[in-house]
Structures are given as structure tokens and as C-alpha cells.
N, C-alpha and C positions, 0 to 999 in steps of 0.2 A: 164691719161685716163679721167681725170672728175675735174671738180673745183667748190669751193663752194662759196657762196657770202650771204653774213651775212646781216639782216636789220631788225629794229626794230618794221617796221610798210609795209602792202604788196600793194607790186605796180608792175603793167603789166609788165614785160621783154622785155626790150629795145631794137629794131635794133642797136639805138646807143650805148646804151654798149658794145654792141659785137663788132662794127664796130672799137670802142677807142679803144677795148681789142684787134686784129687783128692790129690797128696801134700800133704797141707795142714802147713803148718810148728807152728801153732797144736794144743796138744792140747785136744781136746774131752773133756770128763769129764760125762758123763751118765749119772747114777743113779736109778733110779725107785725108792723105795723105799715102796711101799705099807702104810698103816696100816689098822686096823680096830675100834680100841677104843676104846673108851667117849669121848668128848668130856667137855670139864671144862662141867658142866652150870650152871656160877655165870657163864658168857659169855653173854652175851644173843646168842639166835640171830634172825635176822632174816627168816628162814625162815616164808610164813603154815603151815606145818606142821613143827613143831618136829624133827619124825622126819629129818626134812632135813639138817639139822647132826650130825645121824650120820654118821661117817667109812662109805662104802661095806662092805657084808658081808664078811670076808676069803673067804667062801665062793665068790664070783663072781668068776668067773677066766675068763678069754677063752684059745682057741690060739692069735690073735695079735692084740696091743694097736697099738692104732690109736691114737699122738698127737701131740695138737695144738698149737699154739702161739696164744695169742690176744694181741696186741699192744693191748687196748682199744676204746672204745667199745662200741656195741650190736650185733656185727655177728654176735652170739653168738646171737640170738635166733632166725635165718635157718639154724642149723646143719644139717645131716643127722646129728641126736643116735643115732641108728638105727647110724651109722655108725663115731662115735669110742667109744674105752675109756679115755683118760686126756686131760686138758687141762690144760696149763700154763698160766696168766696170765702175762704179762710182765710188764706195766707196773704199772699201780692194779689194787688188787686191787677188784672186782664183788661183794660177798656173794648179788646177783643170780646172778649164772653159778654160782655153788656149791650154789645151791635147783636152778638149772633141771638142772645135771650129778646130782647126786646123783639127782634125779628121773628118771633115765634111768641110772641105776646105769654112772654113769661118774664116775671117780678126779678129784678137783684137786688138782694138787701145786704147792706151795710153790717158786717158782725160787728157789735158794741161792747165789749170785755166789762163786765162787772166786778171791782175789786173791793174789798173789803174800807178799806179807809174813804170810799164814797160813799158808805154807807153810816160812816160818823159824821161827816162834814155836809152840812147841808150848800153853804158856797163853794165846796169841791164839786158837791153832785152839779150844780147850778154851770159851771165852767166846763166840765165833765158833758152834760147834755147840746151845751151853746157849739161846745166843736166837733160831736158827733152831727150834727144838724146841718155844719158847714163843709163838712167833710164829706156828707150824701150828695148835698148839692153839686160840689166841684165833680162828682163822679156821676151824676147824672142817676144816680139808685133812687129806686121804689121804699123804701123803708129800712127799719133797722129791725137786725134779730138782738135780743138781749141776751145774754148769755151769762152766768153764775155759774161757779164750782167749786165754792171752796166751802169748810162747813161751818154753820151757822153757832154761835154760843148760845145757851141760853139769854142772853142778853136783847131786850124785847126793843134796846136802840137799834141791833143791825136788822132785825125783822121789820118795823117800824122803816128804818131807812131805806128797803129796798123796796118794799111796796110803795113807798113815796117815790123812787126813781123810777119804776117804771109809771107808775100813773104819767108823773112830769113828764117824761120820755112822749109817752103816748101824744098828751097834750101841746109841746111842742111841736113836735112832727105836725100835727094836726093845724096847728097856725100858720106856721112856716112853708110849710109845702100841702098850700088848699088841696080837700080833695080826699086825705081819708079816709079808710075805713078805720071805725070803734072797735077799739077790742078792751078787752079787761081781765086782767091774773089775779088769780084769791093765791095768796101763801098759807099755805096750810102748815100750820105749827107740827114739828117733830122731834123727840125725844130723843132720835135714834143722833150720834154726833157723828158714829163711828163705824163704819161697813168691814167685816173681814173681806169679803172679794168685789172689787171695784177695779176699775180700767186704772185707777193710778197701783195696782196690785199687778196688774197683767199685762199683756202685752199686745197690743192692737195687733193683726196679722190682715193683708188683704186678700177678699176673697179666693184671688187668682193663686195666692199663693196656697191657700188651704186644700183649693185642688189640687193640688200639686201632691200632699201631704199626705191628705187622705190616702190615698194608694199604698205608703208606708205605714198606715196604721197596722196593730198588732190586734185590733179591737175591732176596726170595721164602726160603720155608722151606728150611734146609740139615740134614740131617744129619749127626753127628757117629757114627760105627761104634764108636770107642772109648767115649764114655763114654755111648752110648745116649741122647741128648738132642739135640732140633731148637736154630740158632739164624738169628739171619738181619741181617742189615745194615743200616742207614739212614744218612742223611746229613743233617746240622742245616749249614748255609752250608756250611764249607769242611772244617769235622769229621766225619770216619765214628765211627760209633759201631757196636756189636759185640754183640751181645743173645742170651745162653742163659739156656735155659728149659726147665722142666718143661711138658709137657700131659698129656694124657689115655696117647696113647700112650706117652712115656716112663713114665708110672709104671705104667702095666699092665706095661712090660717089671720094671720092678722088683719088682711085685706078684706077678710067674708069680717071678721068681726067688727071691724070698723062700717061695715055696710049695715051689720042688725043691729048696730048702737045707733046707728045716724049719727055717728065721727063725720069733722070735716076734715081731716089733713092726716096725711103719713108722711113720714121722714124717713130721708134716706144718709146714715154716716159711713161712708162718703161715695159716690159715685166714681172715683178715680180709683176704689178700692175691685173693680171687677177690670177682667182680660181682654181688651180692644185689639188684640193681634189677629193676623187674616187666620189661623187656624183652627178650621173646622167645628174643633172640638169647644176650644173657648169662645167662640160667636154662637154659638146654639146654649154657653153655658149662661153665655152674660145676655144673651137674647131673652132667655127666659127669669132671667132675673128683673129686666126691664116689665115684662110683661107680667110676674107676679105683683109688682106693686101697683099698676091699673091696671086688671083684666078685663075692664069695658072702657074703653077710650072713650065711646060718643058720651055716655052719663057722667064721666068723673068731668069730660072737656066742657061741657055744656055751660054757655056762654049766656047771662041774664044779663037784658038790653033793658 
């Protein structure tokens, strides 16, 4: 929701940092591969209604998939299920959040870590793909997210190699667990190897906490025209620190643009990152933070039979 940027002496907030940080040097390889078929029925499901452990209908399709990121704990319980279509686990996997999503005819996919030496060995990736496939199944998940972040060499083997894992990827999933939905990722070649501000430069903060923050700013909220996002300044002893963020209004801006492009999906990193405490102030903040990434429920939910 928010990242921080550290400096020892204060200087204006760059177009062009945001603009280097938006050219991200790292590629990100994100595949949603939806499944629908039969669950291997010899895994004990954990589910108090067994129907549960059913991978999602392939028949229920959203016009735009709303998902989530959940980094752990219980904070899944407090969700706006109303709202999301697909959630990724990150950490330990919950067979909890799998009853409750299913129960709200929303997808759990399987996060699949992409690391660079799968991308030289073709019998790595081949072993690599055989036990993310067995490891969806024992968990009763709808698909796997793919995931990359490290950065590419010019070298046209690791480019070459990872368009070949997800294709594979896709393809397996697709035999193995009947059912399906095609998708397909173009890697776009880029020159760039090396990003000055990037998340492995900053410092994730969660929303709740930047409310918090904001209050102590010496700046007050700033906008940014380029990349559509508020941030704002504070100062710890002799250090300024440097704070952008998502809120309600950037992601409505997003939310309108994804509606006149005809985008199918928004993402959200991480839904455990907003304030589920009873007060007042944080349930009207995190309310509307739900509500900024579908503001028409019945068209984003709509259901083709």
C-alpha cells in the first residue's frame, strides 16, 4: 500500500524517481491460471462442508477479477468477500481462507516463486512445474500465480526460459486439473537491468500505519500528476523520510481507467496491509479503500453461465 525512501538531507520529490520506479528493472511474471476440476477426493478436506474443497465452477467468470494478496494471520476473516474474485496466500498456506473463499465463489491460487536456475535447466523447470501441480491439488487451489523478481541479463537463455515455464505451466495445469481457463504472457524485452527506487530500495509500510504518519507530516499530503498517487514527508531526528501511497482516491483513478481501457483485473498488495480494528475512524478508512477498488459491485460481480 505505501513505500518509504530514506535520505539524509531534503530534496523536492522527483517526477523522475517515480517515473525510474514505474520503469521497474525487475520483471514481474504474473499468471492466473484458473482451474475447475474435480479435486483428488483421497485428500482429506478440512472443509465443515466437503463441497468446499471443490476447485471454483469454471462457469463463474467475473468482467473484472479483483485480486488479492494475503501475507497471513486472521485478517482474512474481516475481508469485503463481496468484493474480491481471486486470492493469493503468500506465506503459510490457511486451509481456513480456502473454506471461507470458496464459500464466496472466489479462486485460491497457489503463489509459484520463479527463480533464476529454472530458467537454465529445462529438467529443473519440468520437476519444478510436476510439484507445483501436486501441491495445488493436495490444497484443493484453483490455479497458480507465477511470480519473478529478480533481474533479467541480457542473456536470450533466461528470457527464452521463462516464457517456456509459463507457457508449460499454463499447459500442465490445463491437463491435470480439466477445466481451464487460456491465458497467455508476451515478455517484453528490456534494457533497463537496474531501477534506482524499487521496493527492494524502500520500505513497504502498511496502510494503517501511514495513517498514522500522516498526521506527523511537516508537508501534509502532496500530489504526484505523473503517476497519480498522494505522498508526503516526515522527519525521525535528522533523517527525512519520503512516503508514497495508495488511498481511496488513487485507486478510483485507477479503477475509472481500467473501466475506459476495458482492463480485466486490479490487484490489491496486500489486503492485511489496511486497519480491521472496531474504531470508527479506521473502518470508514479501510471501508472505503474496499470500495475504491470495485465501485459497482453488480458489473465487476456479474456472473456468465
Amino acid at each position: 500500500m505505501g513505500e518509504i525512501q530514506n535520505g539524509s538531507s531534503s530534496s523536492k520529490p522527483g517526477i523522475q524517481r517515480m517515473r525510474s520506479s514505474l520503469a521497474l528493472a525487475q520483471v514481474l511474471a504474473l499468471a492466473a491460471l484458473w482451474v475447475a476440476g474435480e479435486s483428488d477426493t483421497s485428500i482429506e478436506c478440512q472443509c465443515s462442508n466437503p463441497s468446499l474443497c471443490q476447485p471454483v465452477a469454471a462457469h463463474i467468470q467475473h468482467q473484472v477479477e479483483v485480486v488479492v494478496f494475503d501475507i497471513g494471520g486472521k485478517d482474512w476473516k474481516h475481508y469485503d468477500w463481496s468484493k474480491v474474485t481471486t486470492i493469493i496466500p503468500v506465506r503459510a498456506y490457511d486451509p481456513e481462507i480456502l473454506c471461507r473463499a470458496h464459500a464466496n465463489d472466489v479462486r485460491v491460487l497457489l503463489i509459484g516463486r520463479i527463480t533464476q536456475p529454472l530458467l537454465r535447466s529445462p529438467a529443473k523447470r519440468a520437476a519444478w512445474m510436476n510439484e507445483q501441480i501436486q501441491v495445488a491439488k493436495r490444497q484443493f487451489m484453483d490455479g497458480i500465480s507465477l511470480n519473478y523478481q529478480q533481474s533479467l541479463s541480457d542473456q536470450s537463455m533466461y528470457h527464452t526460459g521463462l516464457i517456456e515455464l509459463i507457457r508449460n505451466t499454463a499447459q500442465i495445469f490445463h491437463r491435470e486439473i480439466p477445466g481451464s481457463q487460456p491465458g497467455r504472457c508476451e515478455l517484453e524485452q528490456n534494457d533497463l537491468i537496474r531501477a534506482p527506487c524499487s521496493y527492494h530500495a524502500a520500505r513497504p509500510v502498511p496502510y494503517k500505519d501511514i495513517m498514522k504518519l500522516l498526521p506527523k507530516s511537516f508537508t501534509g499530503k502532496y500530489w504526484d500528476e505523473v503517476s497519480r498517487v498522494p505522498y508526503f514527508n516526515y522527519m525521525v531526528n535528522i533523517t527525512y523520510h519520503e512516503v508514497w501511497f495508495d488511498d481511496p482516491e488513487s485507486i478510483s483513478i485507477k479503477a475509472s481507467i481500467l473501466r475506459k481501457l476495458k482492463l480485466h483485473g486490479i490487484g490489491m498488495w496486500n489486503a492485511n496491509y489496511l486497519n480491521y480494528s472496531a474504531v470508527p475512524i479506521a473502518a470508514m478508512q479501510t471501508e472505503d479503500m474496499w470500495n475504491a477498488m470495485c465501485p459497482f459491485r453488480g458489473k465487476w460481480r456479474a456472473r456468465i453461465i
